[in-house]
mmCIF file of the N, C-alpha and C atoms, coordinates in Angstrom:
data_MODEL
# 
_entry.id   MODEL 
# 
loop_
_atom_site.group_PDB 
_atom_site.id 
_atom_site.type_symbol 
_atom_site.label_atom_id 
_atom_site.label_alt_id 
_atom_site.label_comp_id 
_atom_site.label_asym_id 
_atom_site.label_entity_id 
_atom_site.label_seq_id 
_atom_site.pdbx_PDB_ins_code 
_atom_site.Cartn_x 
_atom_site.Cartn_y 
_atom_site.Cartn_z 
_atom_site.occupancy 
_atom_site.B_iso_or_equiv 
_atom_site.pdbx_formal_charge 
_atom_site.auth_seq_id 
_atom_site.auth_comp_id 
_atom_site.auth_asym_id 
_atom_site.auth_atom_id 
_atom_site.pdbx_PDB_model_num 
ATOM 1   N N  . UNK A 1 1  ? -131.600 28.853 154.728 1.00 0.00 ? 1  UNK A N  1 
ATOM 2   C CA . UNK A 1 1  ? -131.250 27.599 154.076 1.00 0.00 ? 1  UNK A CA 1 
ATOM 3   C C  . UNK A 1 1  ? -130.399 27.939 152.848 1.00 0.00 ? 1  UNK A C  1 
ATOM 4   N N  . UNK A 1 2  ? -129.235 27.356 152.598 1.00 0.00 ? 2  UNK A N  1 
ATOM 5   C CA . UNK A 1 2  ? -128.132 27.375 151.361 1.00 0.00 ? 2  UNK A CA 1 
ATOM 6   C C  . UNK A 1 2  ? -129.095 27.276 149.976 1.00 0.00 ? 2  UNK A C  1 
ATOM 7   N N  . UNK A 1 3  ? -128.632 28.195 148.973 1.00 0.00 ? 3  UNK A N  1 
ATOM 8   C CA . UNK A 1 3  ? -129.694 27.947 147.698 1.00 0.00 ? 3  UNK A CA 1 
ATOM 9   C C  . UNK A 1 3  ? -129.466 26.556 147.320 1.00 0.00 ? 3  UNK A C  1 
ATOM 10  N N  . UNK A 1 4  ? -127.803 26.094 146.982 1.00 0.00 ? 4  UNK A N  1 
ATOM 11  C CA . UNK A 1 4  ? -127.891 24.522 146.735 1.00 0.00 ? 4  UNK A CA 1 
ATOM 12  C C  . UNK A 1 4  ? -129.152 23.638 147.334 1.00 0.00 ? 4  UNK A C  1 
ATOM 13  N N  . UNK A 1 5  ? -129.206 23.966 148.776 1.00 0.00 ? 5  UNK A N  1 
ATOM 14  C CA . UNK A 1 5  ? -130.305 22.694 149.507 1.00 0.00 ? 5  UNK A CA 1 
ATOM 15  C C  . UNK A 1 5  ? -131.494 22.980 149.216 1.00 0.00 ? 5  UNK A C  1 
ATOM 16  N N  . UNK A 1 6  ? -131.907 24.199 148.848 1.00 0.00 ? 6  UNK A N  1 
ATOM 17  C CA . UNK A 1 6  ? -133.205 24.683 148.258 1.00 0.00 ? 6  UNK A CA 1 
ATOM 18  C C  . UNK A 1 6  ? -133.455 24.197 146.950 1.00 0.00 ? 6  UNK A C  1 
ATOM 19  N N  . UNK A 1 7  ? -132.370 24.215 146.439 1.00 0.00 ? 7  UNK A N  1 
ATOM 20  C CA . UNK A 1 7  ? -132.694 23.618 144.995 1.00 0.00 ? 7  UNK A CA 1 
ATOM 21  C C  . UNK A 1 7  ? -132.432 22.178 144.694 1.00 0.00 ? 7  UNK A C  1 
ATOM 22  N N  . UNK A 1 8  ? -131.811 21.456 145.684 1.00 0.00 ? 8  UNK A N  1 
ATOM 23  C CA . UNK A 1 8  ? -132.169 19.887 145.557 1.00 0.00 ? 8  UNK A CA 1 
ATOM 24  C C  . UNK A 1 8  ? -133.527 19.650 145.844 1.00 0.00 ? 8  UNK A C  1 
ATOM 25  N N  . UNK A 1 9  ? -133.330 20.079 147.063 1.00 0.00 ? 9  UNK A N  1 
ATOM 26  C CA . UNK A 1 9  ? -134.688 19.641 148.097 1.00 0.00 ? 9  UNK A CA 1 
ATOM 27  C C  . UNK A 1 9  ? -136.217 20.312 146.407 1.00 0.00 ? 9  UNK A C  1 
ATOM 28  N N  . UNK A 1 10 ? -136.133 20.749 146.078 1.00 0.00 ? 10 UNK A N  1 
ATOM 29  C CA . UNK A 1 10 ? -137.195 21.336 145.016 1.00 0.00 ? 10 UNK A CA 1 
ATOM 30  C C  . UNK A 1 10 ? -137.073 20.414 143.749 1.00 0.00 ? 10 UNK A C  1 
ATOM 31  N N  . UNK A 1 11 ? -136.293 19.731 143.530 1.00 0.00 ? 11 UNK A N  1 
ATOM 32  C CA . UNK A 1 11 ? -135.727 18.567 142.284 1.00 0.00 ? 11 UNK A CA 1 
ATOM 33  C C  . UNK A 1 11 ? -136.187 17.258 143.269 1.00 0.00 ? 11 UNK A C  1 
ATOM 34  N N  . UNK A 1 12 ? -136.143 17.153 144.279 1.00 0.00 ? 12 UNK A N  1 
ATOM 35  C CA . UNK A 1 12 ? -136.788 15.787 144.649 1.00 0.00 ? 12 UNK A CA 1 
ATOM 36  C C  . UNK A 1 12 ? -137.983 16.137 145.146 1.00 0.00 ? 12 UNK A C  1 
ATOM 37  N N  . UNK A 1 13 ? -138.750 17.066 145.910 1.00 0.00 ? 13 UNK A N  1 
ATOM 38  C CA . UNK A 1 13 ? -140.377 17.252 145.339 1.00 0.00 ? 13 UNK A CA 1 
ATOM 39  C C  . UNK A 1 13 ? -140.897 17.557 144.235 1.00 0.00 ? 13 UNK A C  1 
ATOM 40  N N  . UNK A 1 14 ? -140.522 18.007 143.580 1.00 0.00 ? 14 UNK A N  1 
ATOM 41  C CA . UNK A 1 14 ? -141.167 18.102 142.333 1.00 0.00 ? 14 UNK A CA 1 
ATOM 42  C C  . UNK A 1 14 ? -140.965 16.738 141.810 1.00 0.00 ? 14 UNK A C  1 
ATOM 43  N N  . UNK A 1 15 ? -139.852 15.838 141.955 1.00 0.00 ? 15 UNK A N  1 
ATOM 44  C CA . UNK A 1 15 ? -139.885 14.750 140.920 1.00 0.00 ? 15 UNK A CA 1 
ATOM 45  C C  . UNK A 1 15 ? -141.064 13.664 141.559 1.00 0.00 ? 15 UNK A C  1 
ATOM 46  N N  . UNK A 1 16 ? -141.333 14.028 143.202 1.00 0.00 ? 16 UNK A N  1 
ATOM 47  C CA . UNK A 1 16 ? -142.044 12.429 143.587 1.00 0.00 ? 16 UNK A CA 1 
ATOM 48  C C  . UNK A 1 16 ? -143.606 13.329 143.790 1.00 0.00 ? 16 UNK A C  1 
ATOM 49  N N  . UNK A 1 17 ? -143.570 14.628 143.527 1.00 0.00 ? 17 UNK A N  1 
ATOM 50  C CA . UNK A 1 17 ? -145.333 15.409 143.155 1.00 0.00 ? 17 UNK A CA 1 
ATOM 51  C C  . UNK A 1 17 ? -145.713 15.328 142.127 1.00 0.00 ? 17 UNK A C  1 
ATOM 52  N N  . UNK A 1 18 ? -144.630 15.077 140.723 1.00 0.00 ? 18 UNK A N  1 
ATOM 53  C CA . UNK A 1 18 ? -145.373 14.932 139.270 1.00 0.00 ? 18 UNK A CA 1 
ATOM 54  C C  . UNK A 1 18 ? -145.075 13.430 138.926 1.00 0.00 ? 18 UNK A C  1 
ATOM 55  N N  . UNK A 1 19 ? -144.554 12.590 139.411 1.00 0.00 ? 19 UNK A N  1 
ATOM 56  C CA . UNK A 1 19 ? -144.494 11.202 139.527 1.00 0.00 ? 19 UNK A CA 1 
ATOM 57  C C  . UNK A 1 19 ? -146.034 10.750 139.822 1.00 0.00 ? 19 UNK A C  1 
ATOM 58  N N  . UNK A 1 20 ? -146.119 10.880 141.064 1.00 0.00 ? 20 UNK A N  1 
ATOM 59  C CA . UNK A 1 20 ? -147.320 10.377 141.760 1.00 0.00 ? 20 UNK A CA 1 
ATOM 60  C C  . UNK A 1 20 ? -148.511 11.217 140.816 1.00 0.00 ? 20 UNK A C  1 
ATOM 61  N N  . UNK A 1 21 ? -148.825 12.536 140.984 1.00 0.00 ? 21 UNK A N  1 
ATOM 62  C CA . UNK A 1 21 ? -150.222 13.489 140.456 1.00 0.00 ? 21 UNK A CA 1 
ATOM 63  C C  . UNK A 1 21 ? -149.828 12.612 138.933 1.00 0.00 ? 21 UNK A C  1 
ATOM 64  N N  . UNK A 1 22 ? -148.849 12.589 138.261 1.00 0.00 ? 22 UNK A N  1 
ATOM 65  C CA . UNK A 1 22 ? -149.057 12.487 136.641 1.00 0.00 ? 22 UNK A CA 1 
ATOM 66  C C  . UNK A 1 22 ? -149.849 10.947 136.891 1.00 0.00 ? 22 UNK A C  1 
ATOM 67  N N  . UNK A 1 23 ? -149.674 10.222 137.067 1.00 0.00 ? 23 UNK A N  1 
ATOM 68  C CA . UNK A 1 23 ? -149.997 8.546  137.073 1.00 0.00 ? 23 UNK A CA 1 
ATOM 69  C C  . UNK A 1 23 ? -151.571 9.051  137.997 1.00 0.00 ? 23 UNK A C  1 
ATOM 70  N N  . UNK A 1 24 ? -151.563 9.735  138.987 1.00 0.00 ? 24 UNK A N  1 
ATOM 71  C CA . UNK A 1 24 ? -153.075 9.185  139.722 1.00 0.00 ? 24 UNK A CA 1 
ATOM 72  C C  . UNK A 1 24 ? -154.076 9.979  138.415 1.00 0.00 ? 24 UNK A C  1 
ATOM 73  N N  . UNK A 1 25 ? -153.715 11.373 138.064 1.00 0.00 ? 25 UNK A N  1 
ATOM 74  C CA . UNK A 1 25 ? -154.616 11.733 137.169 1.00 0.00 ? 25 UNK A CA 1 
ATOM 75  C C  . UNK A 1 25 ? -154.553 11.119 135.976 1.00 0.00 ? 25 UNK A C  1 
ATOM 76  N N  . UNK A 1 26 ? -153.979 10.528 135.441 1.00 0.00 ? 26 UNK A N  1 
ATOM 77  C CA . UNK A 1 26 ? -154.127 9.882  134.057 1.00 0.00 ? 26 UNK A CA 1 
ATOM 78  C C  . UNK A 1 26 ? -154.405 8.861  133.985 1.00 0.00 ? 26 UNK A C  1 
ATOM 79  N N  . UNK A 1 27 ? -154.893 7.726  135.522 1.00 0.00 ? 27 UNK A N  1 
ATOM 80  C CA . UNK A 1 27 ? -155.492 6.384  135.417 1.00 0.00 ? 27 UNK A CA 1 
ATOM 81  C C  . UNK A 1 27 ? -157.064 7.387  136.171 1.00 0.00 ? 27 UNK A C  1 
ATOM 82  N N  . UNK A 1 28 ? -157.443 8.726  136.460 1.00 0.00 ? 28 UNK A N  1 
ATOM 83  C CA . UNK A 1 28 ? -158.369 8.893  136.993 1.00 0.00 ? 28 UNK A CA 1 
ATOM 84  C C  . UNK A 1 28 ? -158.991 9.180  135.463 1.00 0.00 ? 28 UNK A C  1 
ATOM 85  N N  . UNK A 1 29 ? -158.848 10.393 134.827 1.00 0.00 ? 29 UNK A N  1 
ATOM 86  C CA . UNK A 1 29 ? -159.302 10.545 133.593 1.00 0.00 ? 29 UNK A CA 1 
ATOM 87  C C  . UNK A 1 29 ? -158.839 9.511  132.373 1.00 0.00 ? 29 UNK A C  1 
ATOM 88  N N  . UNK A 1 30 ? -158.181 8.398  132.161 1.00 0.00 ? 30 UNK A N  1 
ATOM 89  C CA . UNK A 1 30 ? -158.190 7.752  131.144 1.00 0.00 ? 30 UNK A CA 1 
ATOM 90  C C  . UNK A 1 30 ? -157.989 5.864  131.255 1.00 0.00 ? 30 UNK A C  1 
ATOM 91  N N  . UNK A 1 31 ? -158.312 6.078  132.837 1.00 0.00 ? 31 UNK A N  1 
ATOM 92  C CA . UNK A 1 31 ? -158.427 4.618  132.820 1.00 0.00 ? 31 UNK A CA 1 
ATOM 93  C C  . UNK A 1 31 ? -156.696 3.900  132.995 1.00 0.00 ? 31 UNK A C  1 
ATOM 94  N N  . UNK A 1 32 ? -156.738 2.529  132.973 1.00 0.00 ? 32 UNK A N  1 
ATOM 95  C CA . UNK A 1 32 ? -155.608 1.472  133.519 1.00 0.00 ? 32 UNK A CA 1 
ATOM 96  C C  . UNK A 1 32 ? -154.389 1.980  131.994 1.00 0.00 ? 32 UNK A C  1 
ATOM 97  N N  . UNK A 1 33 ? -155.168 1.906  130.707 1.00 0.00 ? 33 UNK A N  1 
ATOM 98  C CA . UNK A 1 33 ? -154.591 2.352  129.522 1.00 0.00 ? 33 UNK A CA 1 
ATOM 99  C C  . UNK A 1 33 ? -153.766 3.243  129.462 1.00 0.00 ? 33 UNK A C  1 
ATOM 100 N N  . UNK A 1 34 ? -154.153 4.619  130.457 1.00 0.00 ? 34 UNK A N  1 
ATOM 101 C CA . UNK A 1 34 ? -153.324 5.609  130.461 1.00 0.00 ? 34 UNK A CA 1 
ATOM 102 C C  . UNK A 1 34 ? -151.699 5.660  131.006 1.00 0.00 ? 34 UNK A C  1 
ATOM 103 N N  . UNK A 1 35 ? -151.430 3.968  131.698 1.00 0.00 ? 35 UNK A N  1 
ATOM 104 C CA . UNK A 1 35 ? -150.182 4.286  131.989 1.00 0.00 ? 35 UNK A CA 1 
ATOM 105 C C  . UNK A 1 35 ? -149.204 4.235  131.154 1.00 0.00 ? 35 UNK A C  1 
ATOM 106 N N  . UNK A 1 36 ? -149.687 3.712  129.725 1.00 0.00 ? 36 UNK A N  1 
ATOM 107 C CA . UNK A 1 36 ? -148.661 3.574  129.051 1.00 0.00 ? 36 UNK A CA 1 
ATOM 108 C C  . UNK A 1 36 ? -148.433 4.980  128.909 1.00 0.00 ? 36 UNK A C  1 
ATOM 109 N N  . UNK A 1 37 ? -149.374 5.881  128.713 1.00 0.00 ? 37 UNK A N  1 
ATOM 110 C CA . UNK A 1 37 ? -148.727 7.391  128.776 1.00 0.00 ? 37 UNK A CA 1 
ATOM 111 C C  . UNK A 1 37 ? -148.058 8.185  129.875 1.00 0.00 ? 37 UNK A C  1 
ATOM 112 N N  . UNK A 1 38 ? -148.339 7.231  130.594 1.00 0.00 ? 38 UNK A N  1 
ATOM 113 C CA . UNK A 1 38 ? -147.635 8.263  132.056 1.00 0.00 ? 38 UNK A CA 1 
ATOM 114 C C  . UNK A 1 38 ? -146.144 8.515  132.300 1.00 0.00 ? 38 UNK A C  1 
ATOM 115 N N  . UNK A 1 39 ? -145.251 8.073  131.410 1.00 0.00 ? 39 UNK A N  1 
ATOM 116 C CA . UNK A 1 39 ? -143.724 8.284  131.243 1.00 0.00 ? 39 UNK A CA 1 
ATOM 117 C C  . UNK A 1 39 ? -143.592 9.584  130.817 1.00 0.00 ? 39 UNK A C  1 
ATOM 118 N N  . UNK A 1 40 ? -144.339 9.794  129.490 1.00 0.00 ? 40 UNK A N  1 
ATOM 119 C CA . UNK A 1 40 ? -144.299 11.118 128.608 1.00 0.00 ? 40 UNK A CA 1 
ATOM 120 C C  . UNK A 1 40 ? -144.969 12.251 129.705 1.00 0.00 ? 40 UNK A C  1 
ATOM 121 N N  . UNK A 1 41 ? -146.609 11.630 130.075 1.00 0.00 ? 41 UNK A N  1 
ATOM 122 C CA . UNK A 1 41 ? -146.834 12.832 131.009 1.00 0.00 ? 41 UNK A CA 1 
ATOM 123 C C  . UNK A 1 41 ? -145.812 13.725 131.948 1.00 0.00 ? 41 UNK A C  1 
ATOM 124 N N  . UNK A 1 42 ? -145.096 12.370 132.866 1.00 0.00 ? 42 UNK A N  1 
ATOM 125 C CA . UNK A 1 42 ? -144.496 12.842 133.993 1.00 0.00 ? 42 UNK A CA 1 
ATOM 126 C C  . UNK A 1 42 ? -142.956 13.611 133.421 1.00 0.00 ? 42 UNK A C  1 
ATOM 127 N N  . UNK A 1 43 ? -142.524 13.422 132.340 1.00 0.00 ? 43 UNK A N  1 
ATOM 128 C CA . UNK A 1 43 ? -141.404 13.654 131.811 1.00 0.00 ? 43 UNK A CA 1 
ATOM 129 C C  . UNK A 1 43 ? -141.785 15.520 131.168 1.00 0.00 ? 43 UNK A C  1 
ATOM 130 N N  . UNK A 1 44 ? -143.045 15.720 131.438 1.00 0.00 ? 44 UNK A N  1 
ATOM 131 C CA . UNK A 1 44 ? -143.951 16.673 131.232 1.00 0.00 ? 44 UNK A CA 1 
ATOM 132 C C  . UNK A 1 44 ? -143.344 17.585 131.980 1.00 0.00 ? 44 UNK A C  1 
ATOM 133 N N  . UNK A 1 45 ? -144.435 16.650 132.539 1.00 0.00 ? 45 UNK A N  1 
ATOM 134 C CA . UNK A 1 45 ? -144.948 17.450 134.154 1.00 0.00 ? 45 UNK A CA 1 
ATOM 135 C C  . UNK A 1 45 ? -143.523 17.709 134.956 1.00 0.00 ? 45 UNK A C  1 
ATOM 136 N N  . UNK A 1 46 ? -142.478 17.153 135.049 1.00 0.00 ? 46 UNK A N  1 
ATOM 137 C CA . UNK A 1 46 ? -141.668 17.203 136.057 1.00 0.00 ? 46 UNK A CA 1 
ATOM 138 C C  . UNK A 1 46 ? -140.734 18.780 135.904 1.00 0.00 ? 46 UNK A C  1 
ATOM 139 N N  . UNK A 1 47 ? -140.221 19.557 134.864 1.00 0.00 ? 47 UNK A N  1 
ATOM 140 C CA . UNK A 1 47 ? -140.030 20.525 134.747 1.00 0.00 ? 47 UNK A CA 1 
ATOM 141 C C  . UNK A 1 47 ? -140.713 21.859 134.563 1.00 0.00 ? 47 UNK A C  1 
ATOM 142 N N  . UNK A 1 48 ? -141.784 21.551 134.201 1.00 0.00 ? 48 UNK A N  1 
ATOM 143 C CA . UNK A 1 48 ? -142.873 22.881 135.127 1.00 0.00 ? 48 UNK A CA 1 
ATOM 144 C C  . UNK A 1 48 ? -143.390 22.581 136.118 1.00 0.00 ? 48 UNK A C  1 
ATOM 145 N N  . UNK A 1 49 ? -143.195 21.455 136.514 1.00 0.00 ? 49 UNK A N  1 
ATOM 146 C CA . UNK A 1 49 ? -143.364 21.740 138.887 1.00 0.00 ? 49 UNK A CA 1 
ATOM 147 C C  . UNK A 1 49 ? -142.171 22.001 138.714 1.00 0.00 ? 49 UNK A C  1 
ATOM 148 N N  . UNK A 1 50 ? -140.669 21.636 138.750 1.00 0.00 ? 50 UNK A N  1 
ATOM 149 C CA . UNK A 1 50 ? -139.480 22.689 139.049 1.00 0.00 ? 50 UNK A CA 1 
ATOM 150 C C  . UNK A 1 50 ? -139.531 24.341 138.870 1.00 0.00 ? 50 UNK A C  1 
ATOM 151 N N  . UNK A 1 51 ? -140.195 24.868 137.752 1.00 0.00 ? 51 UNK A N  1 
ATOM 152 C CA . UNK A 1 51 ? -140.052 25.781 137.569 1.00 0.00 ? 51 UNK A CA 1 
ATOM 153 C C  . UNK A 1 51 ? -140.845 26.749 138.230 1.00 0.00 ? 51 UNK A C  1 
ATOM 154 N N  . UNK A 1 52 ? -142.479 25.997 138.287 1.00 0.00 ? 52 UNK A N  1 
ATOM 155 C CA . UNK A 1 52 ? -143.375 26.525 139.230 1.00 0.00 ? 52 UNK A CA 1 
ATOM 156 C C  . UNK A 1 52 ? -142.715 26.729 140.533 1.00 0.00 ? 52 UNK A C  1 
ATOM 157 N N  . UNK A 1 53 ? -142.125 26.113 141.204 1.00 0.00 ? 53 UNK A N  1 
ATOM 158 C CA . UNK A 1 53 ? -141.724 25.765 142.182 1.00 0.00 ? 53 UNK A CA 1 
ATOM 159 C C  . UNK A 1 53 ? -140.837 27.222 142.843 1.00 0.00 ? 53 UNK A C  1 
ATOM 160 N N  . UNK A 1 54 ? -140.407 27.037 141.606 1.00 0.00 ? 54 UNK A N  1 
ATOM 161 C CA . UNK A 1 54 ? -139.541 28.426 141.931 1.00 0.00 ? 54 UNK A CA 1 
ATOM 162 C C  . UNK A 1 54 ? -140.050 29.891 142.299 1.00 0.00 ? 54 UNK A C  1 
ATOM 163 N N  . UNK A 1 55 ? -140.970 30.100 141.784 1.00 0.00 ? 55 UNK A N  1 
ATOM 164 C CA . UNK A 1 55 ? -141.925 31.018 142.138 1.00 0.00 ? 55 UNK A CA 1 
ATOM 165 C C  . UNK A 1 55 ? -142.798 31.364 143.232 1.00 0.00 ? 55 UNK A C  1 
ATOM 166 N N  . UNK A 1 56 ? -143.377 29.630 143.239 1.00 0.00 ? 56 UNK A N  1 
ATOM 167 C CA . UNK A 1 56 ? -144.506 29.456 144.224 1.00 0.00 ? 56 UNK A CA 1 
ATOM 168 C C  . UNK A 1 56 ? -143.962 29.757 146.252 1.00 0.00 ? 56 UNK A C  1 
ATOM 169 N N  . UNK A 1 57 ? -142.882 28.698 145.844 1.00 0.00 ? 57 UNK A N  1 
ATOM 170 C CA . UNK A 1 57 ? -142.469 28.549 147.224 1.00 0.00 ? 57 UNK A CA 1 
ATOM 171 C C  . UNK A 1 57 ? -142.250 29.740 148.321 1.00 0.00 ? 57 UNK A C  1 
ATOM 172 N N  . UNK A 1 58 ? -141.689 30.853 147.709 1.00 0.00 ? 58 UNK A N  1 
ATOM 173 C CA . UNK A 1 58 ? -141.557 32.228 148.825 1.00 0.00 ? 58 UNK A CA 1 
ATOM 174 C C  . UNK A 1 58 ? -142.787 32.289 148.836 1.00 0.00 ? 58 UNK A C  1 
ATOM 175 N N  . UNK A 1 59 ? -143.872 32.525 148.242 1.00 0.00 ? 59 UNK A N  1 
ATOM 176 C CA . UNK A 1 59 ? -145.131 32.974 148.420 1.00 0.00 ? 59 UNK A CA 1 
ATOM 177 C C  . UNK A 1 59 ? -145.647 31.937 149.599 1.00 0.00 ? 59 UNK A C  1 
ATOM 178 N N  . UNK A 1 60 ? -145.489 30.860 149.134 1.00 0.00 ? 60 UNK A N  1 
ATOM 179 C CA . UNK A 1 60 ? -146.112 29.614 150.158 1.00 0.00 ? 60 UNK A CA 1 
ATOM 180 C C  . UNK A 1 60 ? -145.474 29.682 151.841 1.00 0.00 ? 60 UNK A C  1 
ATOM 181 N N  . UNK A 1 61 ? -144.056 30.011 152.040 1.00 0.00 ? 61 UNK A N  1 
ATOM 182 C CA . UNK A 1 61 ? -143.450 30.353 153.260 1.00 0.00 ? 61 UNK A CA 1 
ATOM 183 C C  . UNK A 1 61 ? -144.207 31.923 153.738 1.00 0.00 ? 61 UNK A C  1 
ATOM 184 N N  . UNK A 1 62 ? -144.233 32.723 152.684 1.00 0.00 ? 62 UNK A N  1 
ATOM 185 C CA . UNK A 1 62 ? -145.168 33.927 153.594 1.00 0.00 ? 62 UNK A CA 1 
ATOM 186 C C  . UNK A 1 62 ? -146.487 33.409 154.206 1.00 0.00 ? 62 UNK A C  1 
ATOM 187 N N  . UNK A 1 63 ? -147.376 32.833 153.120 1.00 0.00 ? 63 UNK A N  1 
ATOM 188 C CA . UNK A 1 63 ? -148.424 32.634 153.349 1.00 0.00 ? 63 UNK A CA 1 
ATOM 189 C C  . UNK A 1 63 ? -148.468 31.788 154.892 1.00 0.00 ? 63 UNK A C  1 
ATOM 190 N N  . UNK A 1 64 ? -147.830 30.755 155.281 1.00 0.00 ? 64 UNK A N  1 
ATOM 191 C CA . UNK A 1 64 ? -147.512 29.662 156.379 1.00 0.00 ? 64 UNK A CA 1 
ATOM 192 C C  . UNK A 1 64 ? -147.108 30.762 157.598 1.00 0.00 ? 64 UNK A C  1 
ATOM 193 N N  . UNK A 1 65 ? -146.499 31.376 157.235 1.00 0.00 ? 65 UNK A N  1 
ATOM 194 C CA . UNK A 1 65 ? -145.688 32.149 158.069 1.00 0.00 ? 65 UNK A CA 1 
ATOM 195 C C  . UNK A 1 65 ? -146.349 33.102 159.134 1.00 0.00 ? 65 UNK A C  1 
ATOM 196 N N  . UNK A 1 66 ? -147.494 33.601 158.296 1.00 0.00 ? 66 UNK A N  1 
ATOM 197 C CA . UNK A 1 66 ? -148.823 34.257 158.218 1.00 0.00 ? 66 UNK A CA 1 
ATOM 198 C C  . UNK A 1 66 ? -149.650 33.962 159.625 1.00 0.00 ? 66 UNK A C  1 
ATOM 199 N N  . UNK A 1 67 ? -150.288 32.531 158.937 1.00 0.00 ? 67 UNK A N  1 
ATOM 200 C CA . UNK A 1 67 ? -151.146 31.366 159.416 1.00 0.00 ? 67 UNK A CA 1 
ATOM 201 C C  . UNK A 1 67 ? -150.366 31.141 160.688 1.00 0.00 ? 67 UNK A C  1 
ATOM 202 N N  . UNK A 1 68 ? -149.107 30.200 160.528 1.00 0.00 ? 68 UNK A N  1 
ATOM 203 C CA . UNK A 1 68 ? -148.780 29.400 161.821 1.00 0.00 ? 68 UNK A CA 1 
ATOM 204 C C  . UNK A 1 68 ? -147.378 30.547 161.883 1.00 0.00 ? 68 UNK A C  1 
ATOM 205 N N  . UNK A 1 69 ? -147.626 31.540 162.569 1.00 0.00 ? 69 UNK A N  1 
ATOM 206 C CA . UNK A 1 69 ? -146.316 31.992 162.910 1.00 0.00 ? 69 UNK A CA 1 
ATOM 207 C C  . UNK A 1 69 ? -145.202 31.274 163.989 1.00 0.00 ? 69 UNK A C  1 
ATOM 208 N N  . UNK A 1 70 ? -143.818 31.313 163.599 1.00 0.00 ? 70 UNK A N  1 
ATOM 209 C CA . UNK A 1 70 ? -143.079 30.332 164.654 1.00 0.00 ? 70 UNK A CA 1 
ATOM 210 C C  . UNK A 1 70 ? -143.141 30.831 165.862 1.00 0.00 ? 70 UNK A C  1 
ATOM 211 N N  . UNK A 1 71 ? -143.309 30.014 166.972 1.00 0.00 ? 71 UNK A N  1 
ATOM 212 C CA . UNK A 1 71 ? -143.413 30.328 168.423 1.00 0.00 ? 71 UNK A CA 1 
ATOM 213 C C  . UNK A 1 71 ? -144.891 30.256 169.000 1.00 0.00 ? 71 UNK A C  1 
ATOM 214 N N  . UNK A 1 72 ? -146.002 29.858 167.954 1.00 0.00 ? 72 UNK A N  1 
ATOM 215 C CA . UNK A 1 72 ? -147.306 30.031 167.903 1.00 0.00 ? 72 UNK A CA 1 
ATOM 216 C C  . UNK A 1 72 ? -147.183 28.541 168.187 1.00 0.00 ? 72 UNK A C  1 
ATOM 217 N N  . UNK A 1 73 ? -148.368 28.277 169.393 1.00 0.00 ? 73 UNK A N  1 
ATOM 218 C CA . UNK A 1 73 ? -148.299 26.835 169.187 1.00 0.00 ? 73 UNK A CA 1 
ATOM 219 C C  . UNK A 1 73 ? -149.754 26.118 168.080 1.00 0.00 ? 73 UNK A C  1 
# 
């Protein structure tokens, strides 16, 4: 896969994984109140899941790779 498409495709999961996790955990631990914080959270959160991301992901394709090897049904 082209690094460009690797690195979109990683800017739009990360933006709709710390979108969604920032808002479900901050109405789980602080209640309906917490959304007024959930802009700042996710504005947080959204560049260390990019960055994590960067790291994590080869590890996560070995690991899969591992488990469900291709041609394995």
């Amino acid at each position: 896969m082209p690094i460009k498409t690797k690195l979109v495709m990683s800017l739009f999961m990360t933006f709709f994984m710390a979108l969604i996790m920032s808002g479900i955990m901050g109405v789980i631990n602080g209640g309906p109140a917490a959304l007024a914080r959930w802009p700042m959270g996710f504005a947080m959160a959204w560049p260390i899941a990019f960055i994590v991301t960067q790291f994590v992901t080869p590890l996560a394709f070995n690991l899969a790779f591992m488990v469900a090897p291709p041609g394995r049904a």
